[in-house]
mmCIF file of the N, C-alpha and C atoms, coordinates in Angstrom:
data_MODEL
# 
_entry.id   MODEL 
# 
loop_
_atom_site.group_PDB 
_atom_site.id 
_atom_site.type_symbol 
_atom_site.label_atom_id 
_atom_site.label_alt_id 
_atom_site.label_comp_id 
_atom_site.label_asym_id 
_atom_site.label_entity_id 
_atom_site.label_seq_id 
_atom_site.pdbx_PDB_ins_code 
_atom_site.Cartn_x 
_atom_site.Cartn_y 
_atom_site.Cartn_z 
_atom_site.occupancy 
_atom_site.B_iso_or_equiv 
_atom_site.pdbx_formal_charge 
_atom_site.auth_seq_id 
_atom_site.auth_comp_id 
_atom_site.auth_asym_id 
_atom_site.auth_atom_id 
_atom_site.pdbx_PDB_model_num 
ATOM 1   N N  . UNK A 1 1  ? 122.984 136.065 -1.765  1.00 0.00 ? 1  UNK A N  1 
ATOM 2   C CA . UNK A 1 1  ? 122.175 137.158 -1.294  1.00 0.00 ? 1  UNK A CA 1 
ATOM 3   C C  . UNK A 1 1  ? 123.079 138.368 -1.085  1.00 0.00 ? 1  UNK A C  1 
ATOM 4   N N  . UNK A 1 2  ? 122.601 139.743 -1.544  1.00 0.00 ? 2  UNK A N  1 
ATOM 5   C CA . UNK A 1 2  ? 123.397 141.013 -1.224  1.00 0.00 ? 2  UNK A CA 1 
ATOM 6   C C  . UNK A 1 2  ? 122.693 141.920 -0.294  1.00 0.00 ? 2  UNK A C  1 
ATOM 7   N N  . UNK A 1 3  ? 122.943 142.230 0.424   1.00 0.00 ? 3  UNK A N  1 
ATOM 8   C CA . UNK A 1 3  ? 122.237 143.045 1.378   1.00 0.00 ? 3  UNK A CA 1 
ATOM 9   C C  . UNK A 1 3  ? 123.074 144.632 1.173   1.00 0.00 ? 3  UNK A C  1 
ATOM 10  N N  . UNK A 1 4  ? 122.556 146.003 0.517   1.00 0.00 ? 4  UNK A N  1 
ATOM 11  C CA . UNK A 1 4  ? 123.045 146.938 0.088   1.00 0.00 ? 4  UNK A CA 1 
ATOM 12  C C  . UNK A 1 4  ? 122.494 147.987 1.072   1.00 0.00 ? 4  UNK A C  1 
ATOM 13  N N  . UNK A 1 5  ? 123.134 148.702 1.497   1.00 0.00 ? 5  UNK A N  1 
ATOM 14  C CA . UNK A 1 5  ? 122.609 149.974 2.575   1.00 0.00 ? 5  UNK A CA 1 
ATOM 15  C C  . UNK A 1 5  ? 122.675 150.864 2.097   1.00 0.00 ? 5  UNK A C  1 
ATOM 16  N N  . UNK A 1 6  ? 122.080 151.508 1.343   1.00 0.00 ? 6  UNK A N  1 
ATOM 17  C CA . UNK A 1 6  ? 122.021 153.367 0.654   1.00 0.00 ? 6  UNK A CA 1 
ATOM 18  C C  . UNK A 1 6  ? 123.574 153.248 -0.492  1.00 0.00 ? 6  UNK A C  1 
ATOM 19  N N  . UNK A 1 7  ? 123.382 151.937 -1.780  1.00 0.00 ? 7  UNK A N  1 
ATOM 20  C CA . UNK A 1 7  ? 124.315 151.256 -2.440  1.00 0.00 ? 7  UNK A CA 1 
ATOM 21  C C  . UNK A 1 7  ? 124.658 152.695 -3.449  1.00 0.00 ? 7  UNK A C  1 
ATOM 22  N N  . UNK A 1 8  ? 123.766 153.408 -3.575  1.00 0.00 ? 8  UNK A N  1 
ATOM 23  C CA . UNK A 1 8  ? 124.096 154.645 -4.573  1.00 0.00 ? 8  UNK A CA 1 
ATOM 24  C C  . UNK A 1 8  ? 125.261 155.919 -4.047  1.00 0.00 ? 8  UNK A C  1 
ATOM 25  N N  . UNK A 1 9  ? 125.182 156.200 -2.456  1.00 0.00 ? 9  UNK A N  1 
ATOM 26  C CA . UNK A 1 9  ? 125.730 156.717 -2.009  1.00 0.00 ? 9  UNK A CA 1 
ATOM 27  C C  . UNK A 1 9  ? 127.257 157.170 -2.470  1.00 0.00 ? 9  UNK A C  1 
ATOM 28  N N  . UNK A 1 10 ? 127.126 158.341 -2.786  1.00 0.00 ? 10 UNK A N  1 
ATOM 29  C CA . UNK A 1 10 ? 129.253 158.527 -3.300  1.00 0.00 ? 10 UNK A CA 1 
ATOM 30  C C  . UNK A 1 10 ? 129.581 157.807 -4.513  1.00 0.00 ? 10 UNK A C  1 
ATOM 31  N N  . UNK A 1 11 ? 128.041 157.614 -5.122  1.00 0.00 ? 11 UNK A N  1 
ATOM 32  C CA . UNK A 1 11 ? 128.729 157.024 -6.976  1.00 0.00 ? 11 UNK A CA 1 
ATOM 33  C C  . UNK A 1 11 ? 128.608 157.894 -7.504  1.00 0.00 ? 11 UNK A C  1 
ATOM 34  N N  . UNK A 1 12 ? 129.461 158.290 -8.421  1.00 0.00 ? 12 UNK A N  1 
ATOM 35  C CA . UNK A 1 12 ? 129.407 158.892 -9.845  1.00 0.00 ? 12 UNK A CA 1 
ATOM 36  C C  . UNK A 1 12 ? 128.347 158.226 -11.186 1.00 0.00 ? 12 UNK A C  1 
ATOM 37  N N  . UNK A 1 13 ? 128.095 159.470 -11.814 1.00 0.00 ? 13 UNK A N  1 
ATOM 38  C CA . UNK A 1 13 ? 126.982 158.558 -13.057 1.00 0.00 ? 13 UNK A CA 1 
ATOM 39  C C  . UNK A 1 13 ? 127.648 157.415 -13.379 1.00 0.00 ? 13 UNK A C  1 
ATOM 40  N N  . UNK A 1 14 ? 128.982 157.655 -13.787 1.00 0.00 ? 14 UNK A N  1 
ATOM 41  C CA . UNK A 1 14 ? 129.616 156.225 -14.267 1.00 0.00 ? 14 UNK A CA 1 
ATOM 42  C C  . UNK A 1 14 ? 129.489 154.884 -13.586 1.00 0.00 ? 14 UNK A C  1 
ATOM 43  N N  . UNK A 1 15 ? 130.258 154.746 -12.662 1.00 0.00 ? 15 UNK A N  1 
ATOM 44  C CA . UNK A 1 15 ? 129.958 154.095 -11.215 1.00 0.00 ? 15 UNK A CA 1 
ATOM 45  C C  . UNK A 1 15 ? 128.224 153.879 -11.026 1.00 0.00 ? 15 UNK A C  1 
ATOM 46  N N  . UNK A 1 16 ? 127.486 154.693 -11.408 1.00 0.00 ? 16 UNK A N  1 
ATOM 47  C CA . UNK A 1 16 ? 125.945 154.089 -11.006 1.00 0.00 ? 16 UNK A CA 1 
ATOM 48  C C  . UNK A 1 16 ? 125.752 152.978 -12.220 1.00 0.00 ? 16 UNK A C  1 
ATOM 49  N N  . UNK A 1 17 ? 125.907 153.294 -13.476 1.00 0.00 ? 17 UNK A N  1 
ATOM 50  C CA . UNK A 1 17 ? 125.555 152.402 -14.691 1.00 0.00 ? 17 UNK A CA 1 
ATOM 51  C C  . UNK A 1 17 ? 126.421 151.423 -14.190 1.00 0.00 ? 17 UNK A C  1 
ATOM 52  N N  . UNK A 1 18 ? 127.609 150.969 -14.070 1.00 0.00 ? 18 UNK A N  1 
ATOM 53  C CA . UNK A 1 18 ? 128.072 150.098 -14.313 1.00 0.00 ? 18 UNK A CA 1 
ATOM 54  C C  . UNK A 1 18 ? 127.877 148.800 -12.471 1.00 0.00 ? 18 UNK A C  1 
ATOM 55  N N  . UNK A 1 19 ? 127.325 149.539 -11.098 1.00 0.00 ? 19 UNK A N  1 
ATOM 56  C CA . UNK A 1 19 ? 126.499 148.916 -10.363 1.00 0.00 ? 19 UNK A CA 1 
ATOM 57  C C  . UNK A 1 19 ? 124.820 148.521 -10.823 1.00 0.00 ? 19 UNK A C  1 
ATOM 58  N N  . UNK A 1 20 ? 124.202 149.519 -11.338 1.00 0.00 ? 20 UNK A N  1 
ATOM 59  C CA . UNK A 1 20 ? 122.752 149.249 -12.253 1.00 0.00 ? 20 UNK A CA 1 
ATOM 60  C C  . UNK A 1 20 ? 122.800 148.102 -13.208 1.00 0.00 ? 20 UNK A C  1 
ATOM 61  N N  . UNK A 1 21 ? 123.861 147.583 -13.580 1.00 0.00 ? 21 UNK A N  1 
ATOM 62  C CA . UNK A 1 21 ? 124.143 146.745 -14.887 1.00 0.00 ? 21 UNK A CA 1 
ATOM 63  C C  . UNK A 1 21 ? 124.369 145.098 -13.640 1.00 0.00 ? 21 UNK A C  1 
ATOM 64  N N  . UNK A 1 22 ? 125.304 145.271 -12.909 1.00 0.00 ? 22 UNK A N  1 
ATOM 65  C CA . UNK A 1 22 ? 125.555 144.626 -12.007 1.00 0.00 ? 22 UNK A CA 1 
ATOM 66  C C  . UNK A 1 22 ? 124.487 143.767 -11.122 1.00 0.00 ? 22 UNK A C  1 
ATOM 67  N N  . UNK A 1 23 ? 124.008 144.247 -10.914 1.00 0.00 ? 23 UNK A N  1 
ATOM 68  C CA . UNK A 1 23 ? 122.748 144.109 -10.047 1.00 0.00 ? 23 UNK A CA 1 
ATOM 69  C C  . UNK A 1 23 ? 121.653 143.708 -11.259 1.00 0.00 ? 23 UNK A C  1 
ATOM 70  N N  . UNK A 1 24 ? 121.286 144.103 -12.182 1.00 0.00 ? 24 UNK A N  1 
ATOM 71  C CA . UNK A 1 24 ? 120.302 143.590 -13.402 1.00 0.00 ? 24 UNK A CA 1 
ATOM 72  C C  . UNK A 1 24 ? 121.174 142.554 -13.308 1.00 0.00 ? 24 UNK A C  1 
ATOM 73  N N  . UNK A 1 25 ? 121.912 141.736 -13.687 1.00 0.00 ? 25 UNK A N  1 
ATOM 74  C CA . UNK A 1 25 ? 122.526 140.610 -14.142 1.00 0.00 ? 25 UNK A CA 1 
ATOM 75  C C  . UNK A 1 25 ? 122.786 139.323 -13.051 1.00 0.00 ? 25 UNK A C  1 
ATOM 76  N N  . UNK A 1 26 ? 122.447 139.888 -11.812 1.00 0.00 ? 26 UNK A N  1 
ATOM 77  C CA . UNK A 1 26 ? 122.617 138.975 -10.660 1.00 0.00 ? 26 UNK A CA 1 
ATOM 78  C C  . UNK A 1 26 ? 121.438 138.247 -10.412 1.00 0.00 ? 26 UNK A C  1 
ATOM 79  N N  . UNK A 1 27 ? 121.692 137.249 -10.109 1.00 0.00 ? 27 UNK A N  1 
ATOM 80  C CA . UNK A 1 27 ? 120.349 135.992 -10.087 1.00 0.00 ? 27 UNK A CA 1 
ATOM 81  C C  . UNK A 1 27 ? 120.069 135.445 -8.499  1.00 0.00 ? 27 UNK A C  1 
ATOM 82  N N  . UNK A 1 28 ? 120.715 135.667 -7.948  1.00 0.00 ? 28 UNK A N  1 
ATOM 83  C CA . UNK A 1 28 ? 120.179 135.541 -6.476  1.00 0.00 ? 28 UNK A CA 1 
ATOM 84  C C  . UNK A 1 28 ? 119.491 137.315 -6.016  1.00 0.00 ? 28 UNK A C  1 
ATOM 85  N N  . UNK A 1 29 ? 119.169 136.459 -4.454  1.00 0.00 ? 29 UNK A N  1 
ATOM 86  C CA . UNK A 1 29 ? 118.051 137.900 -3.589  1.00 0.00 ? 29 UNK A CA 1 
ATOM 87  C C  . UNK A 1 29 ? 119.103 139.273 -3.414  1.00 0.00 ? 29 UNK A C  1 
ATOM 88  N N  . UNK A 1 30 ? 118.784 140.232 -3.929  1.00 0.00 ? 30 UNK A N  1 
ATOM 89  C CA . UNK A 1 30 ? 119.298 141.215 -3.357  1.00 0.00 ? 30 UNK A CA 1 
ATOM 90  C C  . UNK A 1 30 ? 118.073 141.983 -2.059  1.00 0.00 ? 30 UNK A C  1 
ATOM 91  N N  . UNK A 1 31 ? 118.914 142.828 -0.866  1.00 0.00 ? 31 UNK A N  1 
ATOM 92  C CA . UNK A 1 31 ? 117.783 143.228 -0.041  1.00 0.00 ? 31 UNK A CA 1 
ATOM 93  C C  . UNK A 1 31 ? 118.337 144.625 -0.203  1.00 0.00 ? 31 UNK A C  1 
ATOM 94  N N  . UNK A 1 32 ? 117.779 145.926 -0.793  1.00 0.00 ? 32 UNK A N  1 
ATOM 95  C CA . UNK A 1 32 ? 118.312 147.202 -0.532  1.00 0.00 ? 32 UNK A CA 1 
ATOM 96  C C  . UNK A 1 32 ? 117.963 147.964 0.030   1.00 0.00 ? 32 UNK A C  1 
ATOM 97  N N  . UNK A 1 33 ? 118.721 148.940 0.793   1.00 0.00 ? 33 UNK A N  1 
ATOM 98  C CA . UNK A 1 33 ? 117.854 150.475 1.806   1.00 0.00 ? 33 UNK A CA 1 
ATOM 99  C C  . UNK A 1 33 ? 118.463 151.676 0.971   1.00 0.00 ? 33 UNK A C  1 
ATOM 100 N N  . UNK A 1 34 ? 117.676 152.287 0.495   1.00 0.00 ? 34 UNK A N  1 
ATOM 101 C CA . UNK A 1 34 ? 117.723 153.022 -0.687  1.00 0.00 ? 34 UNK A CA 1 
ATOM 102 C C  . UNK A 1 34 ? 116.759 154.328 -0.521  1.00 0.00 ? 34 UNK A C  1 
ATOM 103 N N  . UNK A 1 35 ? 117.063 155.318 -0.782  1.00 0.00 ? 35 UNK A N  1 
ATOM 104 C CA . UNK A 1 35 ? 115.539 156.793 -0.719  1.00 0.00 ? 35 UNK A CA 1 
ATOM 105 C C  . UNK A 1 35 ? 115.721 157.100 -2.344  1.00 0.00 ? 35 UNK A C  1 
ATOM 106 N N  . UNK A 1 36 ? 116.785 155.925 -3.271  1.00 0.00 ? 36 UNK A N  1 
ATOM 107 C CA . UNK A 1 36 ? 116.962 155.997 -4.227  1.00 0.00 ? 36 UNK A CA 1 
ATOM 108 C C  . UNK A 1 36 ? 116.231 155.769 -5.305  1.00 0.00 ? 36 UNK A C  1 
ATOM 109 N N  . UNK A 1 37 ? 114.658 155.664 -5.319  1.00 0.00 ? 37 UNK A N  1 
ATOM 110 C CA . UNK A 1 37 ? 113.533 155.181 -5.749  1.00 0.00 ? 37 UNK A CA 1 
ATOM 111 C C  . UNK A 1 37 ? 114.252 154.806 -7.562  1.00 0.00 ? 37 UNK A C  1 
ATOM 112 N N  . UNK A 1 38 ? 114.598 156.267 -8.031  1.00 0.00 ? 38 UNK A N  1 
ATOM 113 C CA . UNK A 1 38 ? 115.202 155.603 -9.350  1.00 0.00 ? 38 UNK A CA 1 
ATOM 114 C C  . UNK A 1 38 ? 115.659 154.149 -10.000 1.00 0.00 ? 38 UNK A C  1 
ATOM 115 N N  . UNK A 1 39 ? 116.822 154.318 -8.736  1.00 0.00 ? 39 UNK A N  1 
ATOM 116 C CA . UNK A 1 39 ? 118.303 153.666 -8.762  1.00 0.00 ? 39 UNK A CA 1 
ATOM 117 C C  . UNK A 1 39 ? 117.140 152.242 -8.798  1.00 0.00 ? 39 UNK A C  1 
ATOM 118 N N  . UNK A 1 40 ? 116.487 151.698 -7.633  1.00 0.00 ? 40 UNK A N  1 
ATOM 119 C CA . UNK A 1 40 ? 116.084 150.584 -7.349  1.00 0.00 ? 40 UNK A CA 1 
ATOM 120 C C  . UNK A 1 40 ? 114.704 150.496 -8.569  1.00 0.00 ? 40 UNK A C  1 
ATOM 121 N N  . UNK A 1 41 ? 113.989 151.171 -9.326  1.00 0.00 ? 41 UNK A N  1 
ATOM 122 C CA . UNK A 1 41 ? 112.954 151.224 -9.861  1.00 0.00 ? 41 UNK A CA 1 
ATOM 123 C C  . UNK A 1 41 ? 114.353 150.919 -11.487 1.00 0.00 ? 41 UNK A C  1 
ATOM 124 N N  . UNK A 1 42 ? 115.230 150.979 -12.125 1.00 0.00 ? 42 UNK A N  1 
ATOM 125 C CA . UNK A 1 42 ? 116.347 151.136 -12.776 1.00 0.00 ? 42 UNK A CA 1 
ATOM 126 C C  . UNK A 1 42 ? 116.712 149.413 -12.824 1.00 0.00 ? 42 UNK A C  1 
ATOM 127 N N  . UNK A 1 43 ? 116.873 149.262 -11.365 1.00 0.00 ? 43 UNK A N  1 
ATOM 128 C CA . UNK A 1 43 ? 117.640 147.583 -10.963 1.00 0.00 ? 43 UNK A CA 1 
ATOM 129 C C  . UNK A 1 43 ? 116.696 146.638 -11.389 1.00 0.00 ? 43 UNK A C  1 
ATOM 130 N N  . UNK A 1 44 ? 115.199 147.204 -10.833 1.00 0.00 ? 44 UNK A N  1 
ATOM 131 C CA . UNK A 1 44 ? 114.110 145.723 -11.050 1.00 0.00 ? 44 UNK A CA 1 
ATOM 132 C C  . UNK A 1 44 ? 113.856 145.386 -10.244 1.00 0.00 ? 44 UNK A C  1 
ATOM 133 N N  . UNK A 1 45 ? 112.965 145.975 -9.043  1.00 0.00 ? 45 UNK A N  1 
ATOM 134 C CA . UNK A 1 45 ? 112.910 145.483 -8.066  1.00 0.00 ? 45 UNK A CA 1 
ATOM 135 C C  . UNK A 1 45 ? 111.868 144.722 -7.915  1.00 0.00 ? 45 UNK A C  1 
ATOM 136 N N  . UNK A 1 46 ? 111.162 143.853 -7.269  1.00 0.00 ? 46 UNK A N  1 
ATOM 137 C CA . UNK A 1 46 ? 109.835 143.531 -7.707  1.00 0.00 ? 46 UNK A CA 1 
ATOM 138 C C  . UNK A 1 46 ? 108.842 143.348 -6.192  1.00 0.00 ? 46 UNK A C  1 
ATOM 139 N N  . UNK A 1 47 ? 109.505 144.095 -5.165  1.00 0.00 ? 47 UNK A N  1 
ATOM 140 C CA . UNK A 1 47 ? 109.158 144.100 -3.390  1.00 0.00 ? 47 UNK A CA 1 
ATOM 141 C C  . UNK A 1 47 ? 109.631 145.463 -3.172  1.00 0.00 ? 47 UNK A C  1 
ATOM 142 N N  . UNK A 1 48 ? 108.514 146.635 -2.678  1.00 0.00 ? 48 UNK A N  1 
ATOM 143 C CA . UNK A 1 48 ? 108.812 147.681 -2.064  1.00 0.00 ? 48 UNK A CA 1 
ATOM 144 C C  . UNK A 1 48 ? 107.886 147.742 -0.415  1.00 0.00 ? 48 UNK A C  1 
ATOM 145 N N  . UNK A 1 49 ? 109.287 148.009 0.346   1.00 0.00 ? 49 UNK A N  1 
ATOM 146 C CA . UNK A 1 49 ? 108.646 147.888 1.713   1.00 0.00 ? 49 UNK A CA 1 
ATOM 147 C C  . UNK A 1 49 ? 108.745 149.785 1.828   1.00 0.00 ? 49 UNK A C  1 
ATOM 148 N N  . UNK A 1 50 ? 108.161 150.409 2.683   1.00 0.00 ? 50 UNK A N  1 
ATOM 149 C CA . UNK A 1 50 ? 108.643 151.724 3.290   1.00 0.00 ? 50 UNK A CA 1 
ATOM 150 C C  . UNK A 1 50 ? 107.685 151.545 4.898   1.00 0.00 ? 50 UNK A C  1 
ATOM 151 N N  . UNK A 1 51 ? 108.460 152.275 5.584   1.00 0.00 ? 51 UNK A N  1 
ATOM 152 C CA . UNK A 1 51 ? 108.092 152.497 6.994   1.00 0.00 ? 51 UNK A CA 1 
ATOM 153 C C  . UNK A 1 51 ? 107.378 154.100 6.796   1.00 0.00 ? 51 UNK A C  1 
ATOM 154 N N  . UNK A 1 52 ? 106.359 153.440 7.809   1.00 0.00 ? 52 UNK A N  1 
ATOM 155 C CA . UNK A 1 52 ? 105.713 155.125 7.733   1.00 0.00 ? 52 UNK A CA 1 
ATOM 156 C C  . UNK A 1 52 ? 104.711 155.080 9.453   1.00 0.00 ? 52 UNK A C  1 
ATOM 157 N N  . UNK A 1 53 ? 104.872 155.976 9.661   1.00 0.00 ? 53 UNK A N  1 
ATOM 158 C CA . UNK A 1 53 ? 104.503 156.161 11.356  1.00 0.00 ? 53 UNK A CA 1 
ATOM 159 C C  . UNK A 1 53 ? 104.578 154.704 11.773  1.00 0.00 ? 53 UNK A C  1 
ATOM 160 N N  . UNK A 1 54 ? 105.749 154.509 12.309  1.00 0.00 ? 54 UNK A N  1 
ATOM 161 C CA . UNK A 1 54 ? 106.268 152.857 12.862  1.00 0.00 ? 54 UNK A CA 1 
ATOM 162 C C  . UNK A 1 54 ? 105.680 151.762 12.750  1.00 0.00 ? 54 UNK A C  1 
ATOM 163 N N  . UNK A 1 55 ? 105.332 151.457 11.364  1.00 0.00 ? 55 UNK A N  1 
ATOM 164 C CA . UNK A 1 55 ? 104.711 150.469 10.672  1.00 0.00 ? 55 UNK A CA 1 
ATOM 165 C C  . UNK A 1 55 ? 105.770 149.975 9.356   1.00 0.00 ? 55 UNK A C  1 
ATOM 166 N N  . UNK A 1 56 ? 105.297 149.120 8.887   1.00 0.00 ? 56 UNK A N  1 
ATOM 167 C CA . UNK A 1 56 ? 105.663 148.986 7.603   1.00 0.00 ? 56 UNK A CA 1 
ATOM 168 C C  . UNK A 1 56 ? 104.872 148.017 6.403   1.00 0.00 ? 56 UNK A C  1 
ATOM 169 N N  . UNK A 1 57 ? 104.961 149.300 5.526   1.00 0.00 ? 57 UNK A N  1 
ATOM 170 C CA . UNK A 1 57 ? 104.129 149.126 4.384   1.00 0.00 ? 57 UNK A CA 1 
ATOM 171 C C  . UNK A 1 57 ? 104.329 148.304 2.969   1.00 0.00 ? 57 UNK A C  1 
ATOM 172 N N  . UNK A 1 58 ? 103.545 147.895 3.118   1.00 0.00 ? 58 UNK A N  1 
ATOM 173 C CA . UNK A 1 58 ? 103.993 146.371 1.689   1.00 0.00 ? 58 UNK A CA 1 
ATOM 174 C C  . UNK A 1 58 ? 103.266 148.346 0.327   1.00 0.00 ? 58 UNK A C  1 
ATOM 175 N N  . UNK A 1 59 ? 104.646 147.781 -0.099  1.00 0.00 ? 59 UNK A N  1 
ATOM 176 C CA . UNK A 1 59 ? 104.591 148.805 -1.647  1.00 0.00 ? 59 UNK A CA 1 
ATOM 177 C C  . UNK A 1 59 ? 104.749 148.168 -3.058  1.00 0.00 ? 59 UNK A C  1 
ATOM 178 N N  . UNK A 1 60 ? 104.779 146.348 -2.472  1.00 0.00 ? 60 UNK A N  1 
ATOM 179 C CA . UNK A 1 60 ? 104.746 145.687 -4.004  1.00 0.00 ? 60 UNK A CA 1 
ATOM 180 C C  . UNK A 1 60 ? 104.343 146.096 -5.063  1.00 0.00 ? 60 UNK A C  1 
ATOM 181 N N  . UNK A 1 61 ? 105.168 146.655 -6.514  1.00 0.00 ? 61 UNK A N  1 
ATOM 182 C CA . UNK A 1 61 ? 104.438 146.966 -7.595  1.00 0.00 ? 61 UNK A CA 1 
ATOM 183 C C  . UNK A 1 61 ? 103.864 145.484 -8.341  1.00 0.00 ? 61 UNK A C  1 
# 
């Protein structure tokens, strides 16, 4: 399991492809906190949570 906190933060394009590639290829749970909608829509995510007035919202695509 990887648990990633805002994993895009301070990458370079380069550095993003070659974590984006990383993460596609990993076979266990990753859990990410991200405003990176791309980055994680890019990885494959297949569970979107977001908090919105102190709740939280199932955003499963």
């Amino acid at each position: 399991m990887l648990l990633l906190d805002e994993p895009t933060n301070y990458l370079d394009f380069d550095s993003l492809e070659v974590v984006e590639a990383a993460l596609r290829e990993f076979r266990g749970t990753v859990v990410m906190v991200s405003h990176d909608t791309w980055f994680a829509e890019a990885v494959g995510f297949d569970r979107r949570w977001r908090v919105a007035d102190g709740r939280l919202v199932d955003e499963t695509v």
